[in-house]
VMD Tcl script that draws the C-alpha trace (Angstrom):
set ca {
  {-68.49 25.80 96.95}
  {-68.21 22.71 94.45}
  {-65.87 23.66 90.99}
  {-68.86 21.97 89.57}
  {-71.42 24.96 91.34}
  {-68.46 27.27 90.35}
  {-68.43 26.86 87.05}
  {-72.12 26.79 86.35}
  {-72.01 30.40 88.10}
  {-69.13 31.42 86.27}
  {-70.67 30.74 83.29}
  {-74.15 31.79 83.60}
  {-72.66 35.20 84.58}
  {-70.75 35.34 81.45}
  {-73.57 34.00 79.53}
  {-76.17 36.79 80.68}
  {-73.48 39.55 80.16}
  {-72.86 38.28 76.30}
  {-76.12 38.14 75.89}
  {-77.34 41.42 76.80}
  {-74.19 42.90 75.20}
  {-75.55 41.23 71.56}
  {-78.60 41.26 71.73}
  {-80.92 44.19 69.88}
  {-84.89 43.51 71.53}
  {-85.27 44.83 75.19}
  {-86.70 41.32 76.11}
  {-83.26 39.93 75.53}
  {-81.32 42.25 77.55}
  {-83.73 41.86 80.49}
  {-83.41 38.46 80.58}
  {-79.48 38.65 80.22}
  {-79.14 41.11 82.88}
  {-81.41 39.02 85.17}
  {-79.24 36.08 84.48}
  {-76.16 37.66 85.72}
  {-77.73 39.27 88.51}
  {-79.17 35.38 89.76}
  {-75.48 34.08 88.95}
  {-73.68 36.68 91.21}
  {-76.35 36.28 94.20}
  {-74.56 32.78 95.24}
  {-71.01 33.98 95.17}
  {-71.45 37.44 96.92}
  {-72.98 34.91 99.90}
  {-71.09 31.83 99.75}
  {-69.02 32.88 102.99}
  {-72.13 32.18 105.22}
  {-71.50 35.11 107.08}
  {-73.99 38.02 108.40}
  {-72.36 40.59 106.38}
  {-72.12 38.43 102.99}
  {-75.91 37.58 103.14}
  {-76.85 41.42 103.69}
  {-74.59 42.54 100.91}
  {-76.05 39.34 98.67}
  {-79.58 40.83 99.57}
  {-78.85 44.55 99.08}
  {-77.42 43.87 95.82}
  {-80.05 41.76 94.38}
  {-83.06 44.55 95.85}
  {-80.96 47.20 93.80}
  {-80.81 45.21 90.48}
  {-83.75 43.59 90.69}
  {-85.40 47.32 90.94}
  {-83.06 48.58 88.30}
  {-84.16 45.55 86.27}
  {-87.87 46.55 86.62}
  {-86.55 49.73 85.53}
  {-85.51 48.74 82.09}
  {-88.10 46.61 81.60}
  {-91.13 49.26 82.51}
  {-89.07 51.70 80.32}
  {-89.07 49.37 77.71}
  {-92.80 49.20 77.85}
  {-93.40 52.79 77.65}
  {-91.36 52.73 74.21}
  {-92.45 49.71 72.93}
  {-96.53 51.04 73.63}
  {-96.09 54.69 71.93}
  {-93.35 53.83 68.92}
  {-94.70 50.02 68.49}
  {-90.87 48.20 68.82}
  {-88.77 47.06 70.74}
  {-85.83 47.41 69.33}
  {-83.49 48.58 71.63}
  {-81.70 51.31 69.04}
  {-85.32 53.20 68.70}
  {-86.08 54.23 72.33}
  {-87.29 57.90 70.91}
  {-90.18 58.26 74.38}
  {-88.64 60.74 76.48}
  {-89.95 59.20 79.43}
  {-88.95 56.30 78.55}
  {-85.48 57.81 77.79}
  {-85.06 59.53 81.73}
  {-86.45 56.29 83.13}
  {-83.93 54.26 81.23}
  {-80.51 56.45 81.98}
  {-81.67 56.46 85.66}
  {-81.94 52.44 85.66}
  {-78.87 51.99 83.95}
  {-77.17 53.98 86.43}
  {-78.63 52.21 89.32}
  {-77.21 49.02 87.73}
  {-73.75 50.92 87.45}
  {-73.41 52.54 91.24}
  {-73.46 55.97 89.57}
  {-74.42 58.43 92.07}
  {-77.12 59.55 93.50}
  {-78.20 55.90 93.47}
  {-74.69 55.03 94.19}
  {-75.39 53.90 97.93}
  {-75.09 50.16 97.69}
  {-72.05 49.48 96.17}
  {-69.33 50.23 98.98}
  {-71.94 48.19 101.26}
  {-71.90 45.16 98.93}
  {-68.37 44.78 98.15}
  {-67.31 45.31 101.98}
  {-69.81 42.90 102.55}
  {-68.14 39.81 100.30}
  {-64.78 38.54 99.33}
  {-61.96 40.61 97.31}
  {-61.96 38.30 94.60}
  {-66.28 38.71 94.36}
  {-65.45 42.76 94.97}
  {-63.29 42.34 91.92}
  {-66.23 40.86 89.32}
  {-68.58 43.28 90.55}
  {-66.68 46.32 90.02}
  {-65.44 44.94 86.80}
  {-67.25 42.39 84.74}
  {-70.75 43.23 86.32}
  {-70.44 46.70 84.88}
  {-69.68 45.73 81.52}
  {-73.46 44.38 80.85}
  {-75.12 47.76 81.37}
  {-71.62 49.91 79.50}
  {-72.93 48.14 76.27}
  {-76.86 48.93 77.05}
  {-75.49 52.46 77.32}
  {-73.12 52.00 74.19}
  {-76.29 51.11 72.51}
  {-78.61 53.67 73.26}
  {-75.80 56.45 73.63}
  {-78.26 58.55 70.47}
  {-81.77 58.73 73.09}
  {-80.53 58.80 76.49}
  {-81.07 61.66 78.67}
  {-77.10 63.74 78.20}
  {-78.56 66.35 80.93}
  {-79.11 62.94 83.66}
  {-75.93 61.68 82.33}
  {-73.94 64.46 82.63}
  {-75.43 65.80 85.98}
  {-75.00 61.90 87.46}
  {-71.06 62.13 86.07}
  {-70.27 65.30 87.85}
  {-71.99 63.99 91.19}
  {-70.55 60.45 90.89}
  {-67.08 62.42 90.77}
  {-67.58 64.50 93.33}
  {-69.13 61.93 96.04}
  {-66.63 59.34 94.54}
  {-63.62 61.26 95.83}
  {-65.59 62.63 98.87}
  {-66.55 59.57 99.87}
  {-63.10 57.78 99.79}
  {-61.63 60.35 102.09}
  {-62.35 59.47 105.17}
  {-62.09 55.23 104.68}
  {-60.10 52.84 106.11}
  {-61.49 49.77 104.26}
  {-59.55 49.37 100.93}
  {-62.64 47.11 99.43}
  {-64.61 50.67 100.40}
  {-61.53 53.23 99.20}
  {-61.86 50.86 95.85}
  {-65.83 51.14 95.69}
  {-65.23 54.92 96.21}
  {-63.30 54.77 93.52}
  {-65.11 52.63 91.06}
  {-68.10 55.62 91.51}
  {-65.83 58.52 90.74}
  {-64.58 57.10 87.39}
  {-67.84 55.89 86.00}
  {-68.20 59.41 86.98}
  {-65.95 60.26 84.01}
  {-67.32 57.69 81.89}
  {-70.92 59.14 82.13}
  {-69.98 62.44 81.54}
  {-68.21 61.71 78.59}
  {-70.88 59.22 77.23}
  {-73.17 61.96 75.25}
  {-70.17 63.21 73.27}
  {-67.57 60.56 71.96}
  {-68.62 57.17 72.56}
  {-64.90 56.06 71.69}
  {-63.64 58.04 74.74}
  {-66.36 56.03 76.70}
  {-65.18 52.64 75.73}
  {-61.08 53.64 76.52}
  {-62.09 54.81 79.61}
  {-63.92 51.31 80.51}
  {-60.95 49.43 79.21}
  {-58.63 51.27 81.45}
  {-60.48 51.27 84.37}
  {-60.86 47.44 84.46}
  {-57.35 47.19 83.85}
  {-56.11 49.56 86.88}
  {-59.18 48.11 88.77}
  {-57.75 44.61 88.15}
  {-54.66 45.07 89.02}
  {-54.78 46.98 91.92}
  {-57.87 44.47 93.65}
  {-54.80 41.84 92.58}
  {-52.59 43.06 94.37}
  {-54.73 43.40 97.80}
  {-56.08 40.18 97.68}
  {-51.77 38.77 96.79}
  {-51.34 40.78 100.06}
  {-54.08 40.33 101.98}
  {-54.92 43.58 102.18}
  {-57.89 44.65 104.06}
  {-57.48 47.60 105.51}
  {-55.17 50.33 105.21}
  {-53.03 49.00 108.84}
  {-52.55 45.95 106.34}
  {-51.07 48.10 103.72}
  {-48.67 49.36 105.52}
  {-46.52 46.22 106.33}
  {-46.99 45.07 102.38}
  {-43.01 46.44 102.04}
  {-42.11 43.16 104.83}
  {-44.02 41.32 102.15}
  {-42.16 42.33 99.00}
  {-40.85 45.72 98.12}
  {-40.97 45.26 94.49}
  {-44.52 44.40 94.85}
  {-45.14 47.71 97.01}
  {-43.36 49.99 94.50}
  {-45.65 48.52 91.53}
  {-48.85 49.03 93.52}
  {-47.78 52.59 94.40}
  {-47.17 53.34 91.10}
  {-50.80 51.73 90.22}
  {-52.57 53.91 92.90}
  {-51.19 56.44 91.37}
  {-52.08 55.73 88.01}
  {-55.77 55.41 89.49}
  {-55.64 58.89 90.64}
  {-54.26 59.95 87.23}
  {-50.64 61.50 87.19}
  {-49.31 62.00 84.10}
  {-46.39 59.92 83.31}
  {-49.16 57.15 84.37}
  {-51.78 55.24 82.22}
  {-54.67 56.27 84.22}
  {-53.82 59.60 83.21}
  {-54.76 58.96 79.18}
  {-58.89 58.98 80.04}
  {-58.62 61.57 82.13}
  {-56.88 64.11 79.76}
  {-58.52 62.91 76.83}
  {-62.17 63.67 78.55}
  {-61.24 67.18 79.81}
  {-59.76 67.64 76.38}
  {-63.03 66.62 74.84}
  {-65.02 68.82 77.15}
  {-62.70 71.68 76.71}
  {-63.55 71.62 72.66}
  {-67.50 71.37 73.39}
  {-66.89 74.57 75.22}
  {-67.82 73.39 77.93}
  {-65.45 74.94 80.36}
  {-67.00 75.37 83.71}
  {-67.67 71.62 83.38}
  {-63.84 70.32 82.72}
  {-62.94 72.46 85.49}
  {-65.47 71.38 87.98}
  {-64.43 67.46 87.11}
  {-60.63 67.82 87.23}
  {-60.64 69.72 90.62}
  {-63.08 66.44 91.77}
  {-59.94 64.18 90.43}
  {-58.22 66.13 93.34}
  {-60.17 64.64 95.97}
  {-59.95 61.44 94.57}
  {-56.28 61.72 94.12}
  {-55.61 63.01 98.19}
  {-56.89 59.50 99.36}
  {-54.77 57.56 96.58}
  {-51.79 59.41 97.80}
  {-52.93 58.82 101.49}
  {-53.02 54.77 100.21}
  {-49.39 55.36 98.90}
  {-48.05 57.54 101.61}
  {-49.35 55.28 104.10}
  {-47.55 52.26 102.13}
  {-43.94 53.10 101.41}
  {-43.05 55.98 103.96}
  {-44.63 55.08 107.26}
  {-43.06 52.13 109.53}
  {-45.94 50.22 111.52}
  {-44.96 49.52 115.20}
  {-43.42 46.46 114.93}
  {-41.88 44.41 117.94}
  {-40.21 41.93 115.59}
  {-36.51 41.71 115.05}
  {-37.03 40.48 111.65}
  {-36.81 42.27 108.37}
  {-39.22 40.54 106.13}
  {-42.74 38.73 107.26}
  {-42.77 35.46 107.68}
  {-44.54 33.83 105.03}
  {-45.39 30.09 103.07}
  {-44.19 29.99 99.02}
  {-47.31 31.67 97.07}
  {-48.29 28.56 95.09}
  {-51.03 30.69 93.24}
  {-50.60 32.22 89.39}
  {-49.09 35.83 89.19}
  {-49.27 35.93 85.86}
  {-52.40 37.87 85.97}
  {-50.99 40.00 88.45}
  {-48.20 40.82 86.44}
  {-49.77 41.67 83.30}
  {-52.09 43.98 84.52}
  {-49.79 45.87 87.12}
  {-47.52 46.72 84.26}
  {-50.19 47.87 81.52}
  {-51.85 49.89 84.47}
  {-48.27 51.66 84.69}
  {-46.54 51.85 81.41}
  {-49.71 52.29 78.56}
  {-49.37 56.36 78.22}
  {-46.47 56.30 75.58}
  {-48.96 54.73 73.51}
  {-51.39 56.69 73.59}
  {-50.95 57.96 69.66}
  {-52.17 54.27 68.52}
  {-54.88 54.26 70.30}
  {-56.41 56.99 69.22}
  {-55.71 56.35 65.35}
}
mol new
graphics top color blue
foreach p $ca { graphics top sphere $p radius 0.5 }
foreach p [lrange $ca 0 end-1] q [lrange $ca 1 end] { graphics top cylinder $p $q radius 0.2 }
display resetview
């Protein structure tokens, strides 16, 4: 693909996301969500390749549905309270149809199916955008509307999506499918927590781009595509292995870890709501999530492939690319907890 097509794609993706994230009539956000669904189409199938054009084409079905979604919710509002601003959705229906969409645009379970498809389907660098910056478009729809959605189809999709999220990861030996695993189980957390403190919502999304960054970083540094890959990333560099051990296991959230902040926060918040039987039910689903993110780590620093090589480290060309990135977001997905005080002031 041209820089010049690049660029335009790049752009119109950022555009539609921006403008369904400012915009206040329902028109506006369809038209911004549609714009970012068109702009991701071309890069999910620029590889030419069977698999990219059926992950290309289950990915645009899926939006374009969840699209119709919004838009026929929309309708519904807009035809019994006369507006369409996108604040005063008060039609129940209109309410359940919406929360539903906007989890079909997210991968939240049950409509969770074609996300590990699609991003085992395209590149690790495309996997990366669509489990980061192509959820942030429908986070601010539900930001937005957080006062009418349904909380009883939020909070019933957030247990699920953590439950199926760690489930599902078990038994993979894909990392772009471990990763799409889970992306599900902590929007999980983000949906449950969505009906109660919106704040706790938004920290949540921050952190999970930024351990989701770094860790999709770090596989496609390494080449990582499946977990037999994984194992010789030690030959590659061992500092790098240590830092993406520790990042795993900040994903599965252990405590001296950033990815444990959201986590304890949420069961915190659940715990005052008295709602009990809830915070249990989602921290023993962090479990299974946390038995394959250990099996990633165990699998990494304390199991020796068969090797028939007398040499220590792999043979390899300089990296030429930026690691800055890399760098950045590997340590903030590590080191944020001691912080945690300032960011809740």
């Amino acid at each position: 693909m041209s820089p010049l097509t690049t660029t335009i794609l790049l752009s119109s993706l950022a555009t539609g996301t921006i403008i369904t994230a400012t915009s206040y009539h329902w028109l506006m956000a369809w038209i911004g969500l549609e714009l970012n669904t068109l702009a991701i189409i071309p890069i999910i199938s620029k590889r030419h390749h069977p698999r990219a054009t059926e992950a290309a084409t289950k990915y645009f079905l899926t939006q374009a549905a969840a699209s119709a979604l919004i838009l026929f919710s929309s309708t519904i509002n807009a035809w019994h309270s006369g507006t369409w601003d996108i604040t005063q959705t008060t039609n129940n229906m209109s309410n359940i149809l919406l929360t539903t969409a906007l989890a079909m645009k997210l991968g939240l379970a049950p409509t969770h199916f074609w996300l590990p498809e699609v991003l085992q389907g395209t590149s690790m660098m495309t996997a990366l955008i669509i489990s980061t910056w192509q959820k942030l478009a429908p986070m601010a729809l539900i930001v937005l509307t957080n006062n009418n959605l349904s909380s009883t189809v939020l909070m019933t999709m957030g247990i699920l999506s953590a439950i199926i999220g760690g489930w599902g990861g078990l038994n993979q030996t894909q990392t772009r499918k471990i990763m799409a695993y889970s992306s599900i189980a902590h929007l999980g957390w983000m949906a449950i927590i969505t009906p109660l403190m919106t704040n706790l919502l938004i920290l949540n999304l921050i952190m999970y781009l930024l351990m989701t960054t770094s860790t999709f970083l770090t596989l496609t540094f390494s080449k990582s595509k499946t977990l037999q890959d994984i194992a010789t990333l030690w030959a590659l560099s061992p500092t790098l292995m240590i830092m993406t051990m520790l990042a795993l296991l900040s994903l599965g959230g252990l405590p001296p870890l950033t990815g444990f902040i959201p986590k304890w926060l949420v069961l915190q918040e659940l715990t005052t709501q008295n709602m009990t039987m809830m915070a249990t039910i989602m921290a023993l689903s962090a479990l299974l999530s946390l038995f394959f993110y250990l099996r990633l780590t165990y699998i990494m620093t304390l199991t020796t492939p068969p090797n028939t090589t007398t040499f220590k480290h792999k043979w390899r060309f300089n990296y030429t690319n930026n690691t800055n990135p890399l760098s950045i977001t590997l340590t903030m997905s590590i080191l944020l907890l001691p912080i945690t005080p300032l960011i809740l002031m």
